[in-house]
C-alpha positions as CSV (number, residue, x, y, z in Angstrom):
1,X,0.0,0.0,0.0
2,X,1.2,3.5,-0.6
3,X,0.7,6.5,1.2
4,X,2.5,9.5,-0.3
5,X,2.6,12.7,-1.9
6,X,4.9,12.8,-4.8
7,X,5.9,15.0,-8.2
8,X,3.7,13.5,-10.7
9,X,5.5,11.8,-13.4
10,X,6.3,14.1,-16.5
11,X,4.5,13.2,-20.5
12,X,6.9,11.2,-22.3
13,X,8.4,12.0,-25.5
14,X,6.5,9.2,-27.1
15,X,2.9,10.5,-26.4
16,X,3.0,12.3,-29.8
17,X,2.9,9.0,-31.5
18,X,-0.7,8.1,-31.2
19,X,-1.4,4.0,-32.0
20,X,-4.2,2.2,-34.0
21,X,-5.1,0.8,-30.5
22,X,-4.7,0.0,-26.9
23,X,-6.3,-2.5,-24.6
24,X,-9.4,-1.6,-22.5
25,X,-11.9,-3.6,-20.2
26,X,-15.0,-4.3,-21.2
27,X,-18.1,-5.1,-19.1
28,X,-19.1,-8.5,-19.7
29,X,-21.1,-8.3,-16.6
30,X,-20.1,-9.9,-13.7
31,X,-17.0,-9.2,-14.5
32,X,-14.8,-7.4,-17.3
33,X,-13.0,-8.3,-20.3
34,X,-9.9,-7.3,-21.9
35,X,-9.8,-6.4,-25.3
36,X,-7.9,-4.5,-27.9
37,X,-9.9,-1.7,-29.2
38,X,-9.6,1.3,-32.1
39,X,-8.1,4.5,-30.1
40,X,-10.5,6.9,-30.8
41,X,-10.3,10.4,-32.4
42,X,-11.5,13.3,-30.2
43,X,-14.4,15.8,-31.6
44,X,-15.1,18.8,-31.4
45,X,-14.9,20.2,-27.7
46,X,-12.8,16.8,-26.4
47,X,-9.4,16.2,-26.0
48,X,-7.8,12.4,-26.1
49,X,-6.1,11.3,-22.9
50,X,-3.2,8.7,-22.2
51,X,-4.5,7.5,-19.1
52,X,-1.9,7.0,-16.3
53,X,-4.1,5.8,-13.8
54,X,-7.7,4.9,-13.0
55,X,-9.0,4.6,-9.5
56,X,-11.7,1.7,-9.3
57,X,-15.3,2.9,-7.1
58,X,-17.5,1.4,-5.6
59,X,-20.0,2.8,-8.4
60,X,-18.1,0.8,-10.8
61,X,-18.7,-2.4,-8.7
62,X,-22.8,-1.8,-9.0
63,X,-22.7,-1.7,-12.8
64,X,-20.9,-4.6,-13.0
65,X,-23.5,-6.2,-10.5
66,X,-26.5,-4.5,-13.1
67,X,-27.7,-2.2,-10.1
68,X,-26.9,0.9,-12.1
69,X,-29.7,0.1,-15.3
70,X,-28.8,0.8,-18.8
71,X,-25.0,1.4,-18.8
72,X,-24.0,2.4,-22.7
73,X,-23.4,-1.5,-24.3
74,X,-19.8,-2.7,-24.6
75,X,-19.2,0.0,-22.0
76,X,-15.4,0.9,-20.4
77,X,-15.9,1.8,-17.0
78,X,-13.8,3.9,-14.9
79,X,-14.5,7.4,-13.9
80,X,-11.2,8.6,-11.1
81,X,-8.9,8.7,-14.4
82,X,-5.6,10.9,-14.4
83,X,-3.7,11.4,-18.0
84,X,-1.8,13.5,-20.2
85,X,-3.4,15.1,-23.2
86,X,-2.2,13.9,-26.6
87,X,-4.9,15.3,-29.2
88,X,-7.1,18.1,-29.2
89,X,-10.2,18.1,-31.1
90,X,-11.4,21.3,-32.9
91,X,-13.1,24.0,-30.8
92,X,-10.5,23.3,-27.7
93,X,-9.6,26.1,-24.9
94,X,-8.1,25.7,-21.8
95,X,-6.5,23.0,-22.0
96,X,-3.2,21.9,-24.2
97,X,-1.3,19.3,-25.2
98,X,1.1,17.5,-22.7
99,X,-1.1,18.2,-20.0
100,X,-2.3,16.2,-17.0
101,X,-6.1,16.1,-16.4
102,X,-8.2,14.3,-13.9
103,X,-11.9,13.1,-15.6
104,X,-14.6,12.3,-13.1
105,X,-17.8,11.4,-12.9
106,X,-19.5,14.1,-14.5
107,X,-18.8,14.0,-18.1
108,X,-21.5,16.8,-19.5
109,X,-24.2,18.5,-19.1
110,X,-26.7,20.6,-21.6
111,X,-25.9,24.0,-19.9
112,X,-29.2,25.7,-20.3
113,X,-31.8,24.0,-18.1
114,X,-32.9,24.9,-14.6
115,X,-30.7,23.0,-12.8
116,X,-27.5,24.0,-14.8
117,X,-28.3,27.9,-14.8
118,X,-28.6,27.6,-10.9
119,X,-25.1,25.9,-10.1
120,X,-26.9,22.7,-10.1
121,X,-25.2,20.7,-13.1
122,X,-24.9,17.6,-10.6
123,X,-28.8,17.4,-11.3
124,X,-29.0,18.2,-15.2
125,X,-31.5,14.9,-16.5
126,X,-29.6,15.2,-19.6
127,X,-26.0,15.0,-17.7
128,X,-23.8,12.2,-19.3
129,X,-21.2,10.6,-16.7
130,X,-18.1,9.3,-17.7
131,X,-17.6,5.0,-17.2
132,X,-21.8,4.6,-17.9
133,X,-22.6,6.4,-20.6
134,X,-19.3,7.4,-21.7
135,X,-16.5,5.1,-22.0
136,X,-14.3,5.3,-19.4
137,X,-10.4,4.8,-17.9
138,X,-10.2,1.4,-17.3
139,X,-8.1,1.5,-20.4
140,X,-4.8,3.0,-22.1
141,X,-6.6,6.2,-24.1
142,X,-9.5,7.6,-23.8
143,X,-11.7,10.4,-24.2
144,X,-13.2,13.8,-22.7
145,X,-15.2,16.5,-22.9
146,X,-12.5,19.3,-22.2
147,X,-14.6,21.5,-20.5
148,X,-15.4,19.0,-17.8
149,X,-11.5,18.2,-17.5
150,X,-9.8,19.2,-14.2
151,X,-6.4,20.3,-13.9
152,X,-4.8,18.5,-11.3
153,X,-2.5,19.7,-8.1
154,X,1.2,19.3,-9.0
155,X,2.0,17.4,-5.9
156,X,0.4,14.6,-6.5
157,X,1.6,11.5,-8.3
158,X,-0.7,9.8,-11.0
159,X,-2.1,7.2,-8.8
160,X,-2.7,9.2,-5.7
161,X,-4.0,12.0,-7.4
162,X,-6.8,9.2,-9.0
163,X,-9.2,8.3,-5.6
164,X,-9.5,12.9,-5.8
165,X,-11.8,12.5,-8.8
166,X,-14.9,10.4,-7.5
167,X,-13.9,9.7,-3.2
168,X,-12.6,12.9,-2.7
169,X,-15.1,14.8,-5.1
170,X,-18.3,13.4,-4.8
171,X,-17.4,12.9,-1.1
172,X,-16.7,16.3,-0.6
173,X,-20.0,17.1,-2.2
174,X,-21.4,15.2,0.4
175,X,-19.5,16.4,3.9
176,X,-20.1,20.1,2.4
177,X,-24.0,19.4,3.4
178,X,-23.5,18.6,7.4
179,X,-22.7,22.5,8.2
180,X,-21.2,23.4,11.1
181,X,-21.2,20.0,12.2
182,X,-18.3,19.6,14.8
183,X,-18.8,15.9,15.9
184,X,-18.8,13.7,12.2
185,X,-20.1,9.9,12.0
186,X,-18.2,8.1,8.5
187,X,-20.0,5.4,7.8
188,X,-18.4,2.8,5.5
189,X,-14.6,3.6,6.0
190,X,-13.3,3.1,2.7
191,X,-11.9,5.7,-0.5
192,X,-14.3,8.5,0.4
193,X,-14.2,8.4,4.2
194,X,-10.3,8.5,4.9
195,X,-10.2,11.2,2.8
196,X,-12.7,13.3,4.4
197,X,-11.6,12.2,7.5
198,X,-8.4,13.8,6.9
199,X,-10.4,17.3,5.4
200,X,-12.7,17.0,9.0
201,X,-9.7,16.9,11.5
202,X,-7.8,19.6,9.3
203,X,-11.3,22.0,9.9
204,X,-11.2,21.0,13.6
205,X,-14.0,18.7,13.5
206,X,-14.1,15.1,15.5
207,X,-14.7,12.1,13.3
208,X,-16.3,9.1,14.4
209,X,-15.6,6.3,12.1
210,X,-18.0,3.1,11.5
211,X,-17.1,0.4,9.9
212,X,-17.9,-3.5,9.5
213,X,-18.3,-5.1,12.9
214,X,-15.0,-7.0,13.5
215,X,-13.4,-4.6,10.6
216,X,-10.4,-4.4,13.4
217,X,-8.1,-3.3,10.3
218,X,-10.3,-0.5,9.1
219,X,-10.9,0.6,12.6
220,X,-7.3,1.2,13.1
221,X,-6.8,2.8,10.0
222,X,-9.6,5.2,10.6
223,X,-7.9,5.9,14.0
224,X,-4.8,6.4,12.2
225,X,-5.9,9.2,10.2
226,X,-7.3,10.8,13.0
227,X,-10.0,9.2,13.8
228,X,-11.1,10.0,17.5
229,X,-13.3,6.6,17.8
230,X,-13.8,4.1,15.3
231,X,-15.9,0.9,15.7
232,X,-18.8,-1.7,14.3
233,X,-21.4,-0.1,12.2
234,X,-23.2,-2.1,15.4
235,X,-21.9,-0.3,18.2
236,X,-23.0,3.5,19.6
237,X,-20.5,6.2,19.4
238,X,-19.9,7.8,22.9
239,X,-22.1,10.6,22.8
240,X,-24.7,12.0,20.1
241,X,-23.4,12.9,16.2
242,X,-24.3,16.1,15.0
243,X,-23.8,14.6,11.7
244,X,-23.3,11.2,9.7
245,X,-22.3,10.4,6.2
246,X,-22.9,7.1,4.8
247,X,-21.2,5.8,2.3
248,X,-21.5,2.1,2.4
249,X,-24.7,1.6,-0.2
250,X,-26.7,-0.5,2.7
251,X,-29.9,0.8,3.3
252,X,-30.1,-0.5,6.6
253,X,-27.6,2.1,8.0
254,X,-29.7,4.9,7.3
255,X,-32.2,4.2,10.7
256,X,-28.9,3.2,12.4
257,X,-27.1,6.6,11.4
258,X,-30.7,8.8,12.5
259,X,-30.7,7.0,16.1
260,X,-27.0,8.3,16.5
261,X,-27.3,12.2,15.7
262,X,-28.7,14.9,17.8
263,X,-32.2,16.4,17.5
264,X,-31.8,19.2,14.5
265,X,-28.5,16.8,13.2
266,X,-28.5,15.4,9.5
267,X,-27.9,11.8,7.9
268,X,-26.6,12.3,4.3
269,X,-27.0,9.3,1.7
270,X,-23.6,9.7,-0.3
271,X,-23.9,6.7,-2.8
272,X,-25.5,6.7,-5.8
273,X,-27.0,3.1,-5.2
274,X,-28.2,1.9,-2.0
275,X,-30.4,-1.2,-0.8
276,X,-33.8,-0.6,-0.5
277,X,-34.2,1.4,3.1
278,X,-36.5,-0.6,5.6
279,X,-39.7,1.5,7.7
280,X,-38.1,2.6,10.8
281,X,-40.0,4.6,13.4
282,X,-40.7,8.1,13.3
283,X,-39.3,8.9,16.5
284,X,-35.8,8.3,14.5
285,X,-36.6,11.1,12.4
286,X,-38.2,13.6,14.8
287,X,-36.7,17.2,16.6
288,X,-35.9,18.2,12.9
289,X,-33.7,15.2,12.0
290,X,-32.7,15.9,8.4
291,X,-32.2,12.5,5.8
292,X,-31.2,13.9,2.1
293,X,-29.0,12.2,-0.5
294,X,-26.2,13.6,-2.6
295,X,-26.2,13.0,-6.4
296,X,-23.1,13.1,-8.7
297,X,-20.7,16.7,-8.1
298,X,-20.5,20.1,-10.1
299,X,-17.4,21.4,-11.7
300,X,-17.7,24.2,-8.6
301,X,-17.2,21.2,-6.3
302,X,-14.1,20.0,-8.3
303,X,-12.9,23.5,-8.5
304,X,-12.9,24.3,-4.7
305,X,-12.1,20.2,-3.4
306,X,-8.5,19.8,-5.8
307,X,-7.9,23.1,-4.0
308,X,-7.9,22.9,-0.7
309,X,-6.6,18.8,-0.8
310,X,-3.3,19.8,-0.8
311,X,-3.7,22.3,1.8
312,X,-4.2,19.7,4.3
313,X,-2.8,17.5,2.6
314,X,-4.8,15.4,1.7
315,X,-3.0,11.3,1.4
316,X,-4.3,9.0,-0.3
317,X,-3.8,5.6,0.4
318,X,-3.5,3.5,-2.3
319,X,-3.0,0.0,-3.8
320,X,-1.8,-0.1,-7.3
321,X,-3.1,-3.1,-9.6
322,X,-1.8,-3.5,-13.6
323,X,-5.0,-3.1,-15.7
324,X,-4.8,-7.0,-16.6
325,X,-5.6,-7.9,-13.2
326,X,-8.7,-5.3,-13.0
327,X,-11.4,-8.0,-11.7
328,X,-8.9,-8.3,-9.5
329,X,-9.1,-5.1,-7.9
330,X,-13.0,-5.7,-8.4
331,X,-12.7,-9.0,-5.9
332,X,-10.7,-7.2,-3.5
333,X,-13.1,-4.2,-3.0
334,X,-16.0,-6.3,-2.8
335,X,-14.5,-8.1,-0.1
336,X,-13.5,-5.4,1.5
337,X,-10.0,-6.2,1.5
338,X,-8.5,-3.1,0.9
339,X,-7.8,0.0,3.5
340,X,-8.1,3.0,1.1
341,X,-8.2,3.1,-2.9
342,X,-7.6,0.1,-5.5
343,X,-6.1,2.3,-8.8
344,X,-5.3,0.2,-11.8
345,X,-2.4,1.2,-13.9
346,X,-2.2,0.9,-17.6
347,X,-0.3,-2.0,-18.8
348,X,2.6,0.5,-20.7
């Protein structure tokens, strides 16, 4: 596992020579595929990307499982990708060639609804998101719309600056609803939480981390990042929460996360699948208890999170995989086997 904050690596000379084509993973649900597939040419407004690095999410786990519905067919997932750009397509600005970019989620939007004139792109119905309905970086090349490219913070290498672009984005998204919240519940301590946990205790907030009962490995990670307790998703925390974020996708957790936080405290749903939520009583939800979910990010959230993660710094913790052994990664984050973020590597 690695845990540091390097200079990323430089583009290479040979980046200008673009190949016929490069191997990508497929979905071939459960599981993907490697194949050899055309590079493809960027069009107007995107730019083509060597990938260096693709973190692999939890997201990417549920449309390999078919709970996302209607993923784009013969799709490449992957949506935490950090490359260099080697072509730009017509109609280009901001960005040049050589550059390193970090593609999330959010791949586009139509920029003239509702939602997108009020700063609320993350809610667009015609917003396109890169690894479902665009093809994504579990591959050598691939390809963005530029204007939904991030710039990335020098100071981080390839693979650590990949879990910033879906756990520390979308996550952030998420801990930016609790408020003022000064004592934090994380629950599901994987990608997202230990790098918010690290953002909470930088802000001077107490995090209470929650993980699998008998997770005794998580637990002492969490404690390690600062943590101030950390136990069982089945234990109390000592005292009430004024806030919890969940981020493991198990519907049961939501009455457990409203029984611990304080009257007028809020539960935020940070997934973007969860099992189906079971009745609970109303008591749970009383003295202006506040449940809300958190849906994708907005290039504002990107914007203001790649800023201040290396103010804290932010670490990522990460375990490096080739992108041959990809459903390996997959098995190891579904069995929860891994204490931070799984980033395959292109295969160069």
């Amino acid at each position: 596992m690695h845990a540091m904050i390097l200079d990323p690596a430089a583009p290479t000379a040979s980046m200008a020579a673009i190949p016929v084509a490069g191997k990508a993973g497929v979905v071939a649900a459960p599981q993907l595929v490697l194949r050899q597939l055309p590079i493809p040419s960027p069009e107007s407004g995107q730019v083509l990307v060597k990938v260096a690095a693709c973190a692999v999410c939890r997201t990417d786990l549920h449309i390999l499982d078919g709970d996302l519905a209607h993923p784009k067919p013969d799709l490449i997932p992957g949506h935490e990708v950090v490359g260099h750009v080697i072509q730009l397509g017509s109609d280009v600005t901001g960005l040049e060639s050589g550059q390193r970019v970090g593609i999330p989620w959010l791949g586009s939007t139509c920029g003239q609804c509702a939602y997108c004139r009020s700063g609320q792109e993350n809610l667009c119905p015609s917003a396109r998101f890169t690894g479902y309905d665009i093809d994504g970086g579990f591959a050598e090349y691939c390809v963005a719309d530029a204007r939904y490219c991030f710039p990335l913070p020098d100071n981080y290498a390839d693979a650590e600056a990949a879990p910033l672009l879906c756990a520390g984005l979308i996550g952030y998204r998420a801990y930016r609803q609790v408020g003022d919240a000064k004592r934090l519940g994380l629950y599901g301590f994987g990608a997202a939480a230990h790098i918010l946990a690290q953002v909470a205790r930088f802000e001077g907030r107490e995090v209470y981390a929650f993980t699998r009962p008998g997770d005794a490995s998580s637990q002492a990670f969490a404690r390690q990042l600062g943590a101030v307790w950390a136990g069982g998703s089945d234990a109390a925390p000592p005292g009430e929460l004024d806030a919890a974020i969940i981020f493991a996708p198990i519907g049961d957790l939501v009455p457990v996360a409203l029984a611990t936080v304080r009257p007028g405290g809020t539960v935020i749903c940070a997934g973007i699948h969860m099992s189906a939520i079971p009745s609970f009583a109303y008591e749970l939800l009383w003295r202006e208890r506040s449940l809300r979910s958190v849906a994708n990010l907005t290039r504002a959230d990107g914007d203001a999170f790649l800023a201040l993660a290396p103010r804290v710094p932010v670490v990522t913790h990460v375990t490096p995989y080739p992108l041959r052994d990809a459903n390996r990664a997959i098995a190891d984050l579904r069995a929860g086997q891994l204490n931070g973020a799984a980033v395959l590597l292109p295969d160069f």
